[in-house]
VOPAGU-2260 file (C-alpha; in pm, 1 decimal, decimal comma):
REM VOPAGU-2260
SITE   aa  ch    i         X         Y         Z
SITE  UNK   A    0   -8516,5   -3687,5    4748,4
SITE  UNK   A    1   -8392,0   -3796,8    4423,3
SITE  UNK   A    2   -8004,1   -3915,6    4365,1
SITE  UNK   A    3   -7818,5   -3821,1    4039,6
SITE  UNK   A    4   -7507,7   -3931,7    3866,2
SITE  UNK   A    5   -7312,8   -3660,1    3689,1
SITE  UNK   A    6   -7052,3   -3708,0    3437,1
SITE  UNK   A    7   -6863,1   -3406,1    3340,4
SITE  UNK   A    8   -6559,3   -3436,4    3126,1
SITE  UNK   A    9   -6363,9   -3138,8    2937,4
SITE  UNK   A   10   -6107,1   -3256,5    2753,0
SITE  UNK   A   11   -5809,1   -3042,6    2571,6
SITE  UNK   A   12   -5656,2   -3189,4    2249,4
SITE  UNK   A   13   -5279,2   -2957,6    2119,1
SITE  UNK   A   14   -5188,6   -2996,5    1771,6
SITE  UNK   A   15   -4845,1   -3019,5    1931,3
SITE  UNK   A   16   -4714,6   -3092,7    2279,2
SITE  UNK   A   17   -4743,1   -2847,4    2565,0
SITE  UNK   A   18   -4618,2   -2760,8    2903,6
SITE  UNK   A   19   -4690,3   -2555,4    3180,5
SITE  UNK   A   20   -5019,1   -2612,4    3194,7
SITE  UNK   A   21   -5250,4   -2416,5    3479,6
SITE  UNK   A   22   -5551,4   -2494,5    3562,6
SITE  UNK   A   23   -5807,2   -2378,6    3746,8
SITE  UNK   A   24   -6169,1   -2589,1    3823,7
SITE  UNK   A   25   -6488,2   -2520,9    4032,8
SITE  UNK   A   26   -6647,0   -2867,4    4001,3
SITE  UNK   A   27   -6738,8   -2931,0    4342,7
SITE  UNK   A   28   -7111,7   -2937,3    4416,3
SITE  UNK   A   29   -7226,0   -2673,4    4717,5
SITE  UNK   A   30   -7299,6   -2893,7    5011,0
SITE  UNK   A   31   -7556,5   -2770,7    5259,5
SITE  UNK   A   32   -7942,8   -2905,5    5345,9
SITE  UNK   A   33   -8053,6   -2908,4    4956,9
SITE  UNK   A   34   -7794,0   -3118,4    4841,6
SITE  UNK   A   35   -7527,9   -3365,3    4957,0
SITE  UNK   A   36   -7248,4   -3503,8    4773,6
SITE  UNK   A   37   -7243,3   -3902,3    4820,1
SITE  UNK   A   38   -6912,9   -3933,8    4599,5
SITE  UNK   A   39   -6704,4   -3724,5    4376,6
SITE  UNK   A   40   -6417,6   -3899,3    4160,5
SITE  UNK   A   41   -6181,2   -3705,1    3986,7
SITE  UNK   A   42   -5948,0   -3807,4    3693,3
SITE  UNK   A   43   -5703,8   -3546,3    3557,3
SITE  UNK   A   44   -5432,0   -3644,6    3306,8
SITE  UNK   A   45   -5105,4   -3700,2    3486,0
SITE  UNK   A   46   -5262,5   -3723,1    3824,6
SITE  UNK   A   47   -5164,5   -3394,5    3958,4
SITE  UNK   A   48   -5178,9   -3306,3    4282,0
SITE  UNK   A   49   -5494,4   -3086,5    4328,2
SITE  UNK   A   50   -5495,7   -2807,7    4571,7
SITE  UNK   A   51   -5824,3   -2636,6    4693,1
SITE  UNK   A   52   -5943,4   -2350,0    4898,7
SITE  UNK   A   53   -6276,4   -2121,0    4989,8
SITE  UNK   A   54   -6292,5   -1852,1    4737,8
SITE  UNK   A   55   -6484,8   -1494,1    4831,1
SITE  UNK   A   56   -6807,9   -1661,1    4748,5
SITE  UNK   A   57   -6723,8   -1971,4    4987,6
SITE  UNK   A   58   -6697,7   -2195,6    4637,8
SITE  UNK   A   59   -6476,5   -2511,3    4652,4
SITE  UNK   A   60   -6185,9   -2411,1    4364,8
SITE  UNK   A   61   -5939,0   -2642,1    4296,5
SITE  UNK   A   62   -5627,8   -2572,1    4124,4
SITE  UNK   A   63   -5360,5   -2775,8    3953,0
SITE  UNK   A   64   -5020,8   -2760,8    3715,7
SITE  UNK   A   65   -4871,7   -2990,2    3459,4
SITE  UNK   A   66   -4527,7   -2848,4    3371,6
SITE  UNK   A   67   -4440,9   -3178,9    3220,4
SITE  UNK   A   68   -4485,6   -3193,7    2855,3
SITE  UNK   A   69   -4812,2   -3340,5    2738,1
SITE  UNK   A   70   -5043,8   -3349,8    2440,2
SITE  UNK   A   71   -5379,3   -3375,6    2577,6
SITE  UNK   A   72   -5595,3   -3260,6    2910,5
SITE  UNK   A   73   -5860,1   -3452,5    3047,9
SITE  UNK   A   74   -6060,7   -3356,7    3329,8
SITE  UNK   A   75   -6348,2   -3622,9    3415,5
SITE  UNK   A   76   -6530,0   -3537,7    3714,5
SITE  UNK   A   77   -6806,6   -3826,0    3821,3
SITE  UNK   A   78   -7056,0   -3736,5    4139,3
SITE  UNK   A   79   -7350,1   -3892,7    4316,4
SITE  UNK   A   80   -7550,0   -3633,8    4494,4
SITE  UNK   A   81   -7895,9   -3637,4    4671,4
SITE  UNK   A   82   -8064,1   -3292,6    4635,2
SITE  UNK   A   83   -8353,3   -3202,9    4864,2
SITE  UNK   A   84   -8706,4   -3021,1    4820,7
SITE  UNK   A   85   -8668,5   -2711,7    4901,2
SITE  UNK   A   86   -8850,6   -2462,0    5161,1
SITE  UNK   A   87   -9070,1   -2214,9    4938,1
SITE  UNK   A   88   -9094,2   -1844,5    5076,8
SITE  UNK   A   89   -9422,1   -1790,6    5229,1
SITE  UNK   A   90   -9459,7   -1368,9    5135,7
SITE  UNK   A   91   -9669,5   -1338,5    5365,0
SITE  UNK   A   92   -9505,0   -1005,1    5527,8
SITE  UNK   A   93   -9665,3    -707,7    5395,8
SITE  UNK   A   94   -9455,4    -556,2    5063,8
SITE  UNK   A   95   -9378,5    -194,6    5204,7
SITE  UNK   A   96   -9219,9    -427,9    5507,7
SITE  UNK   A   97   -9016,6    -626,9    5280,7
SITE  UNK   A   98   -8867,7    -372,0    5068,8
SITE  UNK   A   99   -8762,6    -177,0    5409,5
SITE  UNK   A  100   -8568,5    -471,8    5499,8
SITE  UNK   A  101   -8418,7    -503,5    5138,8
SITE  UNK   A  102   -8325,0    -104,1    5146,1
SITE  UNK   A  103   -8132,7    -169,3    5457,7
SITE  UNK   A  104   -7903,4    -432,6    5307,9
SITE  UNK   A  105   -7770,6    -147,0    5045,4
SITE  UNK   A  106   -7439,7     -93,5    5223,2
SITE  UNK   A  107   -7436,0    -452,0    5407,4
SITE  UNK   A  108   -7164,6    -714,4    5335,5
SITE  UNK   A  109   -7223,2    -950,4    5120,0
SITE  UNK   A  110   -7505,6    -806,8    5002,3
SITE  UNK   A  111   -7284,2    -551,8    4844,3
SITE  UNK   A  112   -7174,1    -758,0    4534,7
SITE  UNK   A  113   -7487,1    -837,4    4451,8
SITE  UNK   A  114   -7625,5    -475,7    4396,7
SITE  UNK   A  115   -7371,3    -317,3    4255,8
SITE  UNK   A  116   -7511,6    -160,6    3919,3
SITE  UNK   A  117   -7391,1    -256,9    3607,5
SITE  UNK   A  118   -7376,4      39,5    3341,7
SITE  UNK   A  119   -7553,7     -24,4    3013,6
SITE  UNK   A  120   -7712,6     191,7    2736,6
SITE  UNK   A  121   -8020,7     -25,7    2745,5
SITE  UNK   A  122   -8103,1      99,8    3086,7
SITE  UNK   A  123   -8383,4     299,1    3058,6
SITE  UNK   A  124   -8604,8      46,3    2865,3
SITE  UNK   A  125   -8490,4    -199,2    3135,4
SITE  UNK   A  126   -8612,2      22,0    3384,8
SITE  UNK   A  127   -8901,8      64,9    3253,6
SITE  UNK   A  128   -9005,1    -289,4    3239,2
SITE  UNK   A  129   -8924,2    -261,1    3631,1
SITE  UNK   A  130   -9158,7      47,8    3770,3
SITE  UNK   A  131   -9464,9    -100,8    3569,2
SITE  UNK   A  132   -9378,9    -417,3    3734,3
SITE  UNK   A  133   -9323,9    -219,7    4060,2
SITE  UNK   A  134   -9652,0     -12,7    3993,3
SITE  UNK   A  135   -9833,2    -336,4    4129,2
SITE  UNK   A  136   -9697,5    -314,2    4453,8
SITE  UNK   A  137   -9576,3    -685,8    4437,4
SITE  UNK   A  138   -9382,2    -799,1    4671,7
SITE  UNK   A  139   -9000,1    -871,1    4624,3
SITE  UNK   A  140   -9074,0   -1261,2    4542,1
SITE  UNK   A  141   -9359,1   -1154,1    4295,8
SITE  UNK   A  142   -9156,8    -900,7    4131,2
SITE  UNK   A  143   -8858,7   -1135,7    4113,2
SITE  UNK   A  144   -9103,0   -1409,2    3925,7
SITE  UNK   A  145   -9229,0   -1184,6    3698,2
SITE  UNK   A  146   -8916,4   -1034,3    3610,8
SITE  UNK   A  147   -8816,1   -1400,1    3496,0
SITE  UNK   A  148   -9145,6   -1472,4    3373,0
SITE  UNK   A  149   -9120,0   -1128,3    3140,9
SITE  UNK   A  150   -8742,2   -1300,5    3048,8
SITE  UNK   A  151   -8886,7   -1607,3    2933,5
SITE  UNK   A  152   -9196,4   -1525,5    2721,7
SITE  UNK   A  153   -8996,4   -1214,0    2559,8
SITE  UNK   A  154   -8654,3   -1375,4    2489,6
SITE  UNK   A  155   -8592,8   -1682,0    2225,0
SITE  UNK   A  156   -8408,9   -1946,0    2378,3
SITE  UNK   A  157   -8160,5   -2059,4    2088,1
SITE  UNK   A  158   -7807,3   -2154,7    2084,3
SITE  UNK   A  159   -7574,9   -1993,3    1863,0
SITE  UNK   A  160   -7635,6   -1647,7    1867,6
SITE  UNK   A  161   -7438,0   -1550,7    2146,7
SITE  UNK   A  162   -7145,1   -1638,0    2375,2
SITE  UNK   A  163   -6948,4   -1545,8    2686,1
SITE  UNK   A  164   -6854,1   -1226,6    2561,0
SITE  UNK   A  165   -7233,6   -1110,6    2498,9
SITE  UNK   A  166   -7306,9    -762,3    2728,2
SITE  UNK   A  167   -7646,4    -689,4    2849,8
SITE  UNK   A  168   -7709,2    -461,1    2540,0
SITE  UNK   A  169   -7650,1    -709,6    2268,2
SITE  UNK   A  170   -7823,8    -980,2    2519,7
SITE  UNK   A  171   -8149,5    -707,4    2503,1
SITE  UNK   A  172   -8137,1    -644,5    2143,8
SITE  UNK   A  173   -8140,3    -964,6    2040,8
SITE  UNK   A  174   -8394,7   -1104,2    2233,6
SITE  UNK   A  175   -8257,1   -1467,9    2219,2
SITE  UNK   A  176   -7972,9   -1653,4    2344,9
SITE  UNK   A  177   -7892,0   -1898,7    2595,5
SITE  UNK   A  178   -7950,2   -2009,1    3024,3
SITE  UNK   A  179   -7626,5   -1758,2    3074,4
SITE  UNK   A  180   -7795,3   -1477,5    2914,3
SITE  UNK   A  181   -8087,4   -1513,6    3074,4
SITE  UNK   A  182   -7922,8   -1563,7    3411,7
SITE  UNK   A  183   -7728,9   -1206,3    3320,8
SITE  UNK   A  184   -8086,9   -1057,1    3258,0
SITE  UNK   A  185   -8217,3   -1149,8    3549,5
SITE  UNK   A  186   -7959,3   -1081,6    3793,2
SITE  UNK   A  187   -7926,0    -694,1    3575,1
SITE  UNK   A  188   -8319,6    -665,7    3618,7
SITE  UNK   A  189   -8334,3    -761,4    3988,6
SITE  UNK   A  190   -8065,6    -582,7    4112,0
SITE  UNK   A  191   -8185,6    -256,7    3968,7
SITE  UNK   A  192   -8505,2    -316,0    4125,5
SITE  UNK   A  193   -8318,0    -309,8    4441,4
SITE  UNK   A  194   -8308,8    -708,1    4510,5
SITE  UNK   A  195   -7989,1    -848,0    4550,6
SITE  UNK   A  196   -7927,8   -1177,9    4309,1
SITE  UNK   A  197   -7661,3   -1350,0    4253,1
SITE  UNK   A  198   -7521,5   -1598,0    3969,1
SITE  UNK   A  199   -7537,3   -2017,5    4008,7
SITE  UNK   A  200   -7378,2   -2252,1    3784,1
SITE  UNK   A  201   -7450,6   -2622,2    3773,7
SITE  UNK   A  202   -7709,2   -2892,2    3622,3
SITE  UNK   A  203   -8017,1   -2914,2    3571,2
SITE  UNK   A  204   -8138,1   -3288,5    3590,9
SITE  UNK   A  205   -8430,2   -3459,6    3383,7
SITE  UNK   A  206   -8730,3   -3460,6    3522,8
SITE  UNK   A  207   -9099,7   -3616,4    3321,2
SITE  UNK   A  208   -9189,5   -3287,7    3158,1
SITE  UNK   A  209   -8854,0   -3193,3    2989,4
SITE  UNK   A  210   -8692,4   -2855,9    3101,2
SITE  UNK   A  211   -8448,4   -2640,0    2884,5
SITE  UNK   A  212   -8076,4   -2692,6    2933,6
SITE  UNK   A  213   -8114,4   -3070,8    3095,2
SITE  UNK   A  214   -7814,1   -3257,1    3111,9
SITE  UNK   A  215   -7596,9   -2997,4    3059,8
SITE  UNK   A  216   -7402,7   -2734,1    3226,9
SITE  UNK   A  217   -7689,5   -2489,7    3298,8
SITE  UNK   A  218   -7698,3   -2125,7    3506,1
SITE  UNK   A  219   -7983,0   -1939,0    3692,7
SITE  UNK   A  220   -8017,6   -1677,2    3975,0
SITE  UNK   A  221   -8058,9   -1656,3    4362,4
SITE  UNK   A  222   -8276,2   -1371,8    4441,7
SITE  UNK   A  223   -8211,7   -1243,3    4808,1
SITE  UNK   A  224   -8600,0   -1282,8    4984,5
SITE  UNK   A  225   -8614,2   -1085,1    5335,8
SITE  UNK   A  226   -8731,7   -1336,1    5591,6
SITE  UNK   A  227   -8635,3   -1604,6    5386,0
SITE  UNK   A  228   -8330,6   -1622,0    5214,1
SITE  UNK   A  229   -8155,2   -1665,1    4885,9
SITE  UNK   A  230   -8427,7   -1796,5    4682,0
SITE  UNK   A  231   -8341,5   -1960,0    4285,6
SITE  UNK   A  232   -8532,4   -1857,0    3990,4
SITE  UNK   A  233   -8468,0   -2009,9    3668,0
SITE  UNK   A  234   -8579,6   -1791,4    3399,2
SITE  UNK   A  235   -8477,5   -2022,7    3140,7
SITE  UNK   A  236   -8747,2   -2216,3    3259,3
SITE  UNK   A  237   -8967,0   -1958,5    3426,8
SITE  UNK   A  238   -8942,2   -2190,6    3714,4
SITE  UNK   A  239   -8882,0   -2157,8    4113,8
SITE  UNK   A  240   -8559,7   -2345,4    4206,2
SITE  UNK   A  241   -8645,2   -2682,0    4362,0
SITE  UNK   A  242   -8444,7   -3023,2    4326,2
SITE  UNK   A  243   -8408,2   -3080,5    4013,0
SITE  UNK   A  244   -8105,1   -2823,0    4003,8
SITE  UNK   A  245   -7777,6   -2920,2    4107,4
SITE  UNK   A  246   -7521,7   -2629,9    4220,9
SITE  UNK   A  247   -7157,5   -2590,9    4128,9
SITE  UNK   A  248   -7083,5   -2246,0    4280,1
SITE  UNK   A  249   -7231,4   -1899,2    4340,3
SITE  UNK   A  250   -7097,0   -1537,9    4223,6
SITE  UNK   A  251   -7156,1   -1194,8    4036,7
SITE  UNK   A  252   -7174,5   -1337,9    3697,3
SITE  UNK   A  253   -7047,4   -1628,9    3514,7
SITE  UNK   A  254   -6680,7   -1493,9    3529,3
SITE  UNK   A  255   -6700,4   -1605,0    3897,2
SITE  UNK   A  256   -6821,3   -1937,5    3817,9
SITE  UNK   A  257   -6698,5   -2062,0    3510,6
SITE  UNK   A  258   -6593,0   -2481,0    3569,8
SITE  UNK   A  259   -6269,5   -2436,9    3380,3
SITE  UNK   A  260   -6000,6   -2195,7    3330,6
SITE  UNK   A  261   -5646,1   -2224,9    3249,6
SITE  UNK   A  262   -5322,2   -2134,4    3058,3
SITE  UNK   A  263   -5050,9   -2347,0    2889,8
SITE  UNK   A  264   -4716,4   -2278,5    2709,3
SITE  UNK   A  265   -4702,3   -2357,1    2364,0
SITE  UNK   A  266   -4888,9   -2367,1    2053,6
SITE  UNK   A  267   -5210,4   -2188,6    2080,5
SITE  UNK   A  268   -5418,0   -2409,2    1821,8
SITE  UNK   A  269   -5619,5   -2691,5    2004,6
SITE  UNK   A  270   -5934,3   -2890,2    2025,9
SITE  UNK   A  271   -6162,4   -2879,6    2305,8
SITE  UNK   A  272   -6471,6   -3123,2    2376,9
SITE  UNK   A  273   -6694,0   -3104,4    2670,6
SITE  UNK   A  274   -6970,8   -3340,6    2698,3
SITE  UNK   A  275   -7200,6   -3358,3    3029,3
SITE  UNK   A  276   -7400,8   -3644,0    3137,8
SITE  UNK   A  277   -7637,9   -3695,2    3408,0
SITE  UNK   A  278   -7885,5   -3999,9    3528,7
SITE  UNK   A  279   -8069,7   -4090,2    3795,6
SITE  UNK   A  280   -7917,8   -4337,1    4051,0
SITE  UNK   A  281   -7941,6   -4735,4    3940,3
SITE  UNK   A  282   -8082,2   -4617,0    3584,8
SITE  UNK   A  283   -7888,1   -4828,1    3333,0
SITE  UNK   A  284   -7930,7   -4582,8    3055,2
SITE  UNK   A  285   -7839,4   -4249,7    2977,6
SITE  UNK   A  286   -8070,1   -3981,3    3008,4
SITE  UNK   A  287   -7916,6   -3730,5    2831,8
SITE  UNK   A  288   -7551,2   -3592,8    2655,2
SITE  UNK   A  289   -7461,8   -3307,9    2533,4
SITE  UNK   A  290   -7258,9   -3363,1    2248,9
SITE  UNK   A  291   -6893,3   -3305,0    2230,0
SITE  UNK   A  292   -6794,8   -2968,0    2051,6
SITE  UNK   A  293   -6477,6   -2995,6    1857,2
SITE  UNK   A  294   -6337,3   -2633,2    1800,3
SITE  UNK   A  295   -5959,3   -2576,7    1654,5
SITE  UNK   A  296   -5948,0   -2218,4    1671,8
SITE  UNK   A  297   -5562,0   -2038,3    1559,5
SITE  UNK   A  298   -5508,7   -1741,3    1832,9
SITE  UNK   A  299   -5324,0   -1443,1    1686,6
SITE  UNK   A  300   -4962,7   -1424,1    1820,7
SITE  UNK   A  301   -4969,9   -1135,6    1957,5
SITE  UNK   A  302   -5237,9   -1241,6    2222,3
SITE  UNK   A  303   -4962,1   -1537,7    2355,7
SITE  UNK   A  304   -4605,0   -1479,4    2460,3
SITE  UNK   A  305   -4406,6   -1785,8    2421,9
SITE  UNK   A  306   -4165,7   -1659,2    2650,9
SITE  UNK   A  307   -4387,3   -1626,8    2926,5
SITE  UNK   A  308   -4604,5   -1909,6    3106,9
SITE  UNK   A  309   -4963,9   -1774,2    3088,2
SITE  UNK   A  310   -5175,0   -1692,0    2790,4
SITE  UNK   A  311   -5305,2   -1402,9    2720,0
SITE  UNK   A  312   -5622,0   -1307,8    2838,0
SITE  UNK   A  313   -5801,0   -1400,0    2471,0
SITE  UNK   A  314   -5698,5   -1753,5    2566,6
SITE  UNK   A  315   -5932,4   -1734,7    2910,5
SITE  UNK   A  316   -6203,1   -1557,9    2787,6
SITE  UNK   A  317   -6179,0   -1858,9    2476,9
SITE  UNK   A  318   -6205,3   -2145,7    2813,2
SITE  UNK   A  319   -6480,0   -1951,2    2961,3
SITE  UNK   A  320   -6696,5   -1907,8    2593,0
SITE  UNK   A  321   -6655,7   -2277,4    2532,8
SITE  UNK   A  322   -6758,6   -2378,6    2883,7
SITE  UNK   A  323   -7108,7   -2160,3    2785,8
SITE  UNK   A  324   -7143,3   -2384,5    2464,1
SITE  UNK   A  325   -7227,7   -2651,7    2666,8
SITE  UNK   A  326   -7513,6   -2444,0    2800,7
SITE  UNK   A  327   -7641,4   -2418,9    2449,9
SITE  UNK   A  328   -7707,0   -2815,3    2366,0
């Protein structure tokens, strides 16, 4: 039962002053039996007042404004959560048995969302992989691991080469890229084998052996398991979920997920840092962070209109590809 502290702190520098600022944030840890939330602190420039609701998904979102004018946005959120071992599937129903229960859920809410195909031209080779997977007559769970297993010992796990914009194709060319990409594998590979999976965002916390993405913002899947449950796989890692992950929020992909998103009125050029830092309780050192990423990127005008309140959405999908950096130290 171990006890973390998180640090997570984005922080928005404008070359010039800006107002009507919009924010939205999905920072609150899932609470259920695998983790509890001891304490969560949250510091936000101007102290706004922070409103939050259940989204689809049942995420915590919170949502805030700034209309005053301001040259900076900090967002420091500091937790102390316990997460608990988890319950491993025991598969011991017969496969045939499973995958009848799995072919039932086709047309079920919520298990909907998380088949729904996703077009790409890669397809067939992806399929592929799948029936001489499936030609073993695994069951889902064994098909699930070795569809992450086949993720992690075919795919280079290096930053850089991608980002938030990355589709399955490019993601399958490439053969490298970051926890995101493999989480988008994953959840592509399992749901055309007729499992539904779904998309996690959190942290993944140090543990004695050293695991990819530590200490940072880090994504994996939940694989729906009949008689079980969701079940995470971490392909990143080739690893079953267990607690050593902390969760932020569930969805489709990481559009439904992403920690920050926002819009502001005025000059488009910033800076944004994001730096993530997690311990364990009543260590006096830090275990790990994730160094800040200073990026002063010019938009074109045409993707901002002054004379309205919200960016364009090049200014979003810019929040959402700097929030993956952070998946990438």
């Amino acid at each position: 039962m171990p006890k973390f502290n998180i640090t997570h702190i984005t922080r928005y520098l404008y070359q010039e002053p800006i107002n009507d600022s919009a924010n939205q944030i999905m920072l609150y840890p899932i609470e259920d039996e695998q983790q509890q939330v001891l304490s969560q602190h949250l510091k936000i420039t101007d102290d706004p007042l922070v409103e939050t609701y259940r989204d689809y998904y049942d995420n915590k979102v919170g949502t805030f404004t700034n209309p005053g004018v301001h040259s900076a946005l900090i967002i420091d959120s500091e937790i102390e959560v316990i997460t608990h071992s988890h319950n491993m599937p025991e598969d011991s129903a017969p496969a045939l048995e499973q995958w009848e229960v799995l072919n039932q859920l086709k047309y079920q809410v919520p298990y909907i969302n998380f088949l729904l195909p996703q077009p790409f031209k890669s397809q067939l080779e992806v399929v592929q992989v799948i029936n001489q997977e499936k030609a073993r007559e695994q069951t889902p769970l064994q098909l699930a691991k070795a569809l992450s297993n086949f993720i992690y010992t075919n795919f280079e796990y290096k930053a850089g080469v991608t980002t938030v914009e990355t589709t399955i194709d490019e993601a399958w060319e490439l053969k490298s890229g970051v926890c995101q990409d493999f989480a988008h594998l994953l959840l592509v590979m399992t749901r055309l084998a007729g499992i539904p999976a779904r998309y996690v965002s959190g942290y993944i916390c140090p543990n004695k052996n050293g695991m990819r993405g530590e200490g940072a913002t880090h994504a994996w899947v939940e694989a729906y398991i009949p008689y079980f449950g969701w079940q995470g796989l971490d392909p990143t890692n080739n690893i079953l979920v267990d607690d050593k992950h902390v969760r932020l929020a569930v969805g489709r992909n990481f559009s439904d997920c992403s920690p920050v998103k926002g819009t502001y009125k005025g000059n488009s050029q910033h800076q944004l840092e994001v730096s993530v830092t997690v311990s364990y309780d009543n260590e006096n050192k830090q275990v790990k962070q994730s160094e800040p990423v200073p990026v002063f990127v010019p938009f074109n005008n045409q993707n901002f209109d002054n004379t309205n309140t919200e960016a364009k959405n090049s200014y979003r999908q810019y929040l959402e590809w700097q929030q993956q950096q952070q998946q990438q130290q």
